[in-house]
C-alpha positions in Angstrom: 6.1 -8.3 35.1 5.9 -4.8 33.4 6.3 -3.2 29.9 8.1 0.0 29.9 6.9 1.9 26.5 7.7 5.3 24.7 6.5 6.9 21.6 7.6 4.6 18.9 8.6 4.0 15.3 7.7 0.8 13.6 9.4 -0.9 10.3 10.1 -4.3 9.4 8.0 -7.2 8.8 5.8 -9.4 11.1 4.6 -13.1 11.6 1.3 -13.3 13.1 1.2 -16.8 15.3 -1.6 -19.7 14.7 -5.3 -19.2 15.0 -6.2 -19.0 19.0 -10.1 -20.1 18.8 -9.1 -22.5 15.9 -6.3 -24.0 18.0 -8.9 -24.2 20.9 -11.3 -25.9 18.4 -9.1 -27.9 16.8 -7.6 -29.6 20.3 -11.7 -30.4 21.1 -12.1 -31.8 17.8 -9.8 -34.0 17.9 -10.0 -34.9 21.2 -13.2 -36.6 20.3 -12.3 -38.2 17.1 -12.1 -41.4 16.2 -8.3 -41.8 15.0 -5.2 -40.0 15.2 -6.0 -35.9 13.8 -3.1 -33.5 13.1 -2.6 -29.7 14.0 -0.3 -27.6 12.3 0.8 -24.1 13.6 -1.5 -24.3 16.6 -1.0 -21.2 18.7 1.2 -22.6 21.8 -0.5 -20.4 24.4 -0.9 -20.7 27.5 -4.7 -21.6 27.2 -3.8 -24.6 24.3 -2.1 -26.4 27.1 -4.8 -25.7 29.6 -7.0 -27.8 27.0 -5.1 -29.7 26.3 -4.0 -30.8 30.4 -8.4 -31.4 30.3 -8.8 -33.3 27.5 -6.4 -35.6 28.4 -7.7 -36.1 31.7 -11.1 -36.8 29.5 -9.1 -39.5 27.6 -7.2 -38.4 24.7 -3.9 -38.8 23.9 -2.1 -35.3 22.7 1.6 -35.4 21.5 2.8 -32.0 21.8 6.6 -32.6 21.2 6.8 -31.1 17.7 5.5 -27.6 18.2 5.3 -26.9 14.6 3.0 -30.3 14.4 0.8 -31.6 17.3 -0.8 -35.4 16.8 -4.1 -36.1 18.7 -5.2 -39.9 19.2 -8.8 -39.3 20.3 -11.4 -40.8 22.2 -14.1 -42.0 19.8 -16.6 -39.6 21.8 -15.9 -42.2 24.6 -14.9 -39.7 26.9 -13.6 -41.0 30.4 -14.7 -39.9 34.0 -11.7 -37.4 34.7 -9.8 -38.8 37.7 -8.7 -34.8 38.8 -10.6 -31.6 38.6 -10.7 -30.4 35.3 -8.8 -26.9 35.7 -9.3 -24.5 32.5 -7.1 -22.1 34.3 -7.7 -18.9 32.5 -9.2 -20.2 29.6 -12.8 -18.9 29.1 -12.8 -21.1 25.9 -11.1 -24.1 27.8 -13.5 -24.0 30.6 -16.8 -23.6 28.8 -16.3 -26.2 25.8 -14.8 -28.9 28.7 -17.9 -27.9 30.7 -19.8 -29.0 27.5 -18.1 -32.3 27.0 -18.4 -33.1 30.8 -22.2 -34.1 30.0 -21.0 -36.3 27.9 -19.2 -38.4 30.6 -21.0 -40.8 32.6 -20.3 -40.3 36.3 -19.7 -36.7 38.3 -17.0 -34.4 36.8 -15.8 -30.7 38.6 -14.5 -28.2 36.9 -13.1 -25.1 37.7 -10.5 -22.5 36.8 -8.5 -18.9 38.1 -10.4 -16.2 39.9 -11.3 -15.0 36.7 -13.1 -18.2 35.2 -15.3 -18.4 38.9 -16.8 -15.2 37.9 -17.6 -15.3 34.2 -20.8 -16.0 34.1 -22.3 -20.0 33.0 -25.7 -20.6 34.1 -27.5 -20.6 30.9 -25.0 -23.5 30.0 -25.7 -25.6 33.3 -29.8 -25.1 32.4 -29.0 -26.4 29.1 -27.4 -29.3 30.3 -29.9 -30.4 32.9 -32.4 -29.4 29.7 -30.9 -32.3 27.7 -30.8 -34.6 30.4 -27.8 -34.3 32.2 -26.8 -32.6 35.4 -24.9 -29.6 36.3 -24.7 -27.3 39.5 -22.6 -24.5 40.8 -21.1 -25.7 43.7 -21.8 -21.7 45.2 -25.3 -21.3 43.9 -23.9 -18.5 42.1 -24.0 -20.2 38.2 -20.2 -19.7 38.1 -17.8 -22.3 38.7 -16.8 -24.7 40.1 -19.4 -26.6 38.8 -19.8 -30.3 38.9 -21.7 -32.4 36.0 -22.9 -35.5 35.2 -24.0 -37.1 32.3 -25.1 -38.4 29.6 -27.2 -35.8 28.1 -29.8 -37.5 25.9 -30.3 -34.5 23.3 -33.8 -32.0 23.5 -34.5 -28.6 23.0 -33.3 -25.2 25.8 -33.0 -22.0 24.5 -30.0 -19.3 25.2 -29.3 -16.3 25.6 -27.1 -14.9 22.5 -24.8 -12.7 24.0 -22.0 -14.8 24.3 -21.4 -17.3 21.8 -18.9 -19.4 24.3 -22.2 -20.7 26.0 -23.7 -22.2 22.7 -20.6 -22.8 20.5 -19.3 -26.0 22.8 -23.1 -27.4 22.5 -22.6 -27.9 18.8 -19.7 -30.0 19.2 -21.3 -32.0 22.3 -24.7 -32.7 20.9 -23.4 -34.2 18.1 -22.6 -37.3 20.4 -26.1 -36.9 22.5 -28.4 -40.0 22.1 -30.9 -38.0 20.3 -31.5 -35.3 18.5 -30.6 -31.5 19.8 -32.6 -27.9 19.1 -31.2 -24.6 19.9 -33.2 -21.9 20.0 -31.0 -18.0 20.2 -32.3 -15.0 20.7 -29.8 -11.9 19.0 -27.0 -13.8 19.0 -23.9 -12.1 18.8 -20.3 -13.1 17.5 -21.5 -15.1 14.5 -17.9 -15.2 12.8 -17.3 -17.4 16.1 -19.9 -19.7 15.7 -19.3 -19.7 11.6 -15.6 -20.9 12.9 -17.0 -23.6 14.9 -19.5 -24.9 12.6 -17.1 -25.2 9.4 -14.4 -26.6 11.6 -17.3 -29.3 12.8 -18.3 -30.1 9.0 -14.2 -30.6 8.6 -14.5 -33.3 11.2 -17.6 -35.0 9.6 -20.2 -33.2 12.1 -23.7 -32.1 10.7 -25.1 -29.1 12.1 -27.8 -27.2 10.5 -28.2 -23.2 11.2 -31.3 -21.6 10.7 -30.6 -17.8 10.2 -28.7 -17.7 13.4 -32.2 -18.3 14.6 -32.2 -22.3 15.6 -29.7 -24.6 15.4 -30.1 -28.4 15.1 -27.8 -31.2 15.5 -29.0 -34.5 14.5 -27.5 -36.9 17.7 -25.4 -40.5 17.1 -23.3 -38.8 15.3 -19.2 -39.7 14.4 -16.1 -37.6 14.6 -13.7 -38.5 11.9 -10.0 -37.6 12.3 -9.0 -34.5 10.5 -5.5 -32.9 9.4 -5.9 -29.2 9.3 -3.0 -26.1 9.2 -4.3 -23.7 11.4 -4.0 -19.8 9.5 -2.7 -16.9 11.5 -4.6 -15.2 13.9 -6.1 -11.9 12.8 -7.2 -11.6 16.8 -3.5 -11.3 17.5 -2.5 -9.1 14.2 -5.1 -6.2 15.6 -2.5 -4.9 17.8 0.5 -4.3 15.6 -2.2 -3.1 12.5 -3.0 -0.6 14.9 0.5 0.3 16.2 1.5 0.9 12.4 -1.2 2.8 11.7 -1.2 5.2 14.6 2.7 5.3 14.4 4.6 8.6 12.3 6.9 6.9 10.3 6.0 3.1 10.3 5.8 1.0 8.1 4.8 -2.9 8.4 4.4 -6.1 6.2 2.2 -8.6 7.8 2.7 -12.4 7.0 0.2 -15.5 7.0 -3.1 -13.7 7.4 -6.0 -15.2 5.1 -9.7 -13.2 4.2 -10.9 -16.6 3.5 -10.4 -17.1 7.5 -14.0 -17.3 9.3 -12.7 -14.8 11.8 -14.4 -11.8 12.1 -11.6 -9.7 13.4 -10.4 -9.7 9.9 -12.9 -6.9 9.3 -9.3 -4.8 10.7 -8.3 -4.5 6.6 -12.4 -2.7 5.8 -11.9 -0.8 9.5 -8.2 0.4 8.8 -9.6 1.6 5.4 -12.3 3.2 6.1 -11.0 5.4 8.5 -8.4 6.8 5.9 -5.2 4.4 7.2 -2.5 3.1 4.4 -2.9 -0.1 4.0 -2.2 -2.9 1.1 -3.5 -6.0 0.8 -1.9 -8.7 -1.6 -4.4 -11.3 -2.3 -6.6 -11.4 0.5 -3.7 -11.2 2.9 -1.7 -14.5 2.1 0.6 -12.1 -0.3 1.0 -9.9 2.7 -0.4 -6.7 4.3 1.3 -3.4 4.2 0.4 -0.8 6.1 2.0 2.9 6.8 1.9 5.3 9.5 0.9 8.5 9.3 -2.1 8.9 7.1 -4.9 11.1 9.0 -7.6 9.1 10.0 -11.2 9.8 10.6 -13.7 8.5 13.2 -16.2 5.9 12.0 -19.3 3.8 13.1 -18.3 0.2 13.9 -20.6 -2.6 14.1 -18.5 -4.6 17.2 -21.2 -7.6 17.5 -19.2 -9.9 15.6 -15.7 -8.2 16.8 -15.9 -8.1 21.0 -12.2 -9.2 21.0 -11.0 -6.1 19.0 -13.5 -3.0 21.4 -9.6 -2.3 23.2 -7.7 -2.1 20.1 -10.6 -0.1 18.2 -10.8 2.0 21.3 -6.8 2.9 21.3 -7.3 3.1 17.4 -10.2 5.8 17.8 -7.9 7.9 19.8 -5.8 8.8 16.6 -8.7 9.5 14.8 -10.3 12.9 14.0 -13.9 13.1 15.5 -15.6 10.5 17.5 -15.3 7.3 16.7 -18.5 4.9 18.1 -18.1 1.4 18.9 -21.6 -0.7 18.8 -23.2 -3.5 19.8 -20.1 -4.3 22.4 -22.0 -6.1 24.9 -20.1 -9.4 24.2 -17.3 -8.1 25.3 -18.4 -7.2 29.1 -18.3 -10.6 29.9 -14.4 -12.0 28.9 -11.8 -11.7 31.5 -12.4 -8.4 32.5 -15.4 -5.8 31.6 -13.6 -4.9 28.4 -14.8 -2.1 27.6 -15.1 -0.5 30.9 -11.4 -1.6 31.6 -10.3 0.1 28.3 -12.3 3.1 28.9 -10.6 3.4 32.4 -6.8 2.5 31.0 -7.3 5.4 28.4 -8.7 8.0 30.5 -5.7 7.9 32.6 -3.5 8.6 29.7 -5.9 11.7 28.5 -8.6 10.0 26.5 -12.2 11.3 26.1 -14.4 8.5 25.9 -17.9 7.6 27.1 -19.9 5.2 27.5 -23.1 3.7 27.4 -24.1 -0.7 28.2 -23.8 -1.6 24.3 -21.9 1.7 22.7 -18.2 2.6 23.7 -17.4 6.4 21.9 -13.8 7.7 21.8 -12.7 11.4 20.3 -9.9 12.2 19.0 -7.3 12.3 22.4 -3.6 13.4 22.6 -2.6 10.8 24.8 0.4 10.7 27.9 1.9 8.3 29.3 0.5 6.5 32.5 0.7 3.9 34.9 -1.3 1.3 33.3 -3.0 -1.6 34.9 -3.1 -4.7 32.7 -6.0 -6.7 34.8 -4.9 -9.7 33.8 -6.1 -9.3 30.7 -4.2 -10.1 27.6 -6.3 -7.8 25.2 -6.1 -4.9 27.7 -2.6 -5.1 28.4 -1.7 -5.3 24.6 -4.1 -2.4 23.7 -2.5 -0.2 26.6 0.9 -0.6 25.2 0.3 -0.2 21.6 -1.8 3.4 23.0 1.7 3.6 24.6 3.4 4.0 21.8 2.0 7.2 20.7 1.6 8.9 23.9 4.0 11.4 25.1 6.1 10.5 27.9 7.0 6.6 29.0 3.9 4.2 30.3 4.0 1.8 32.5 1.9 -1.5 32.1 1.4 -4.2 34.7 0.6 -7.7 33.9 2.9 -7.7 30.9 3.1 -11.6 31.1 -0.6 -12.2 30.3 0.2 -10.7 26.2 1.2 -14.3 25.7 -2.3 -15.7 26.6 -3.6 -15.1 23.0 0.2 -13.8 21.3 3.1 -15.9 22.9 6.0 -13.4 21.2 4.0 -10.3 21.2 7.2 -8.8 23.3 10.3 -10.0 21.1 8.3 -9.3 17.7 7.2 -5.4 18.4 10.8 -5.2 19.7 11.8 -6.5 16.7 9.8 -4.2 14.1 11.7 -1.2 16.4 8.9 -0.6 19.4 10.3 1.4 22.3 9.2 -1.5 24.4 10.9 -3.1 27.2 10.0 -6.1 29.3 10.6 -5.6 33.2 10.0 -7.9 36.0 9.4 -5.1 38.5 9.2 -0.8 38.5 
């Protein structure tokens, strides 16, 4: 599938969908719970139900017939042997937070997932999980899945690597149900809005975990998920893309609904971003009374610190394209190691339509570039395909964009609702 895109006009209002990493969390959570937990507004995403496929093969039971409202009866932390291969499918978060639990399980458990998930990177997790007693192996010797794993783990000390926060995150949740007590010992870790998410979402569900400047955490072990209720707030992931469509776009003007600065997410540093560079924007009471923003303000390049942002390097990079000057994106290393390279994918996309960029292993640095329109390849890659179309829309001359179908990994109606705030968008299933 393709999107077809020309230069475009936006007005109108939006509805940004549920949380993506809190609907990830929030499926986990519950999963291992000891009662029936409630989601509202979950994101239903391709990746939810990839989760959601594992954990019930792990033992829970998830209702998902009200999709306004699912109900999870969880395990206790009595997770089962899975009788199947646990298949994450695309789902980075999936797949690393099931790999995780899987030490948790007595008995051998594989897991796997797409061609993508077998080569992000996962050996510092299986080291942690032999560390604490378990056992994990690549079936390839290549510390990628498939892996296989057996527990229990029995708690103890490993240090990681803080690049990536999926590798530690899921630890948090399954140490809480080791035997014994758990240290975790990072070194620069990145993404802390992530981990700030996981930790207060953890504390909802009744789990301790102490964090020591970012520097050590500690998980006391025995511990007891407690069933939660919990309305999941809008995703400011998702809401980058049309923020930066409106305020690249001559002539737009957008309300956004249901975004919350009170969120942990760090991607709702868009609002301080959009500002700083000069953009129109209005925020009514931290976002829950809506965001305004209008095109055609001239914007300047900034500095931005990505290292708790790596989701947001392709939007920021289309968004530094309408700047004046050079914009610099920093501390973007998180991001090389998602579904694709981001940044080098980005950079690549962009250069095709006339963008100056270059690049160096942590800093991505865009000038101002009068973009055309291009044939566009999406990589599979939600982020990059929705960055591409929203550069798109202020190019000169119509883009192509492969991959269209993978927007709906992170933003299920990102199609009909920039259609529907006026986007010279069209959804094709061939060119």
């Amino acid at each position: 599938m393709v999107f077809f895109v020309n230069k475009s006009t936006l007005n109108g209002s939006i509805n940004i969908p549920g949380n993506k990493s809190g609907t990830a969390r929030s499926i986990v959570f519950g999963s291992l719970a000891d009662g029936v937990s409630r989601i509202r507004n979950p994101l239903l995403n391709i990746d939810s139900f990839s989760i959601i496929k594992m954990f019930r093969a792990l033992g829970a039971k998830i209702d998902t017939s009200n999709p306004e409202e699912w109900v999870i009866t969880g395990t206790g932390g009595d997770l089962r042997q899975p009788a199947e291969v646990l298949d994450a499918e695309n789902s980075g978060t999936g797949f690393y937070f099931a790999l995780a639990c899987a030490s948790l399980v007595e008995g051998w458990t594989a897991l796997t997932g797409d061609y993508q998930i077998c080569y992000r990177p996962a050996q510092p997790m299986i080291d942690a999980i032999n560390a604490l007693g378990g056992q994990a192996f690549s079936t390839r010797n290549s510390g990628t899945a498939p892996i296989i794993v057996k527990g229990k783990i029995r708690g103890g000390e490993f240090s990681m690597p803080g690049v990536n926060s999926q590798w530690m995150t899921p630890f948090l949740a399954a140490c809480a149900l080791a035997e014994g007590d758990t240290v975790i010992h990072e070194s620069q870790l990145l993404e802390r809005p992530y981990v700030d998410m996981t930790i207060g979402m953890l504390k909802r569900a009744g789990i301790k975990v102490e964090n020591i400047d970012y520097d050590e955490f500690r998980i006391a072990g025995g511990q007891k998920y407690r069933a939660f209720d919990y309305t999941l707030p809008a995703d400011w992931g998702s809401s980058g893309y049309p923020l930066v469509a409106a305020a690249i776009t001559e002539g737009s003007k957008v309300r956004f609904n249901g975004l919350d600065d009170t969120d942990f997410a760090g991607e709702k540093a868009y609002v301080d971003i959009l500002k700083a560079m000069g953009a129109n924007i209005e925020v009514v009471d931290g976002g829950r009374g809506g965001i305004t923003v209008e095109g055609g303000a001239e914007l300047r390049g900034i500095e931005i610190d990505c290292s708790g942002t790596p989701d947001a390097v392709p939007a920021l990079a289309v968004l530094g394209c309408k700047a004046k000057g050079k914009t610099v994106l920093y501390n973007i290393s998180a991001c090389r190691l998602k579904e694709t390279d981001r940044a080098k994918s980005i950079m690549a996309e962009l250069t095709k339509m006339g963008a100056k960029l270059e690049e160096t292993n942590d800093t991505l640095t865009i000038h101002h570039s009068d973009l055309k329109g291009a044939f566009i390849d999406g990589r599979h890659d939600h982020r990059i395909v929705m960055a591409s179309s929203v550069a798109a829309m202020i190019a000169e001359g119509p883009s192509v964009i492969t991959d269209a179908e993978f927007a709906a990994v992170s933003f299920p109606n990102y199609y009909e609702s920039m259609k529907a705030l006026g986007a010279s968008i069209d959804r094709l299933q061939s060119v």
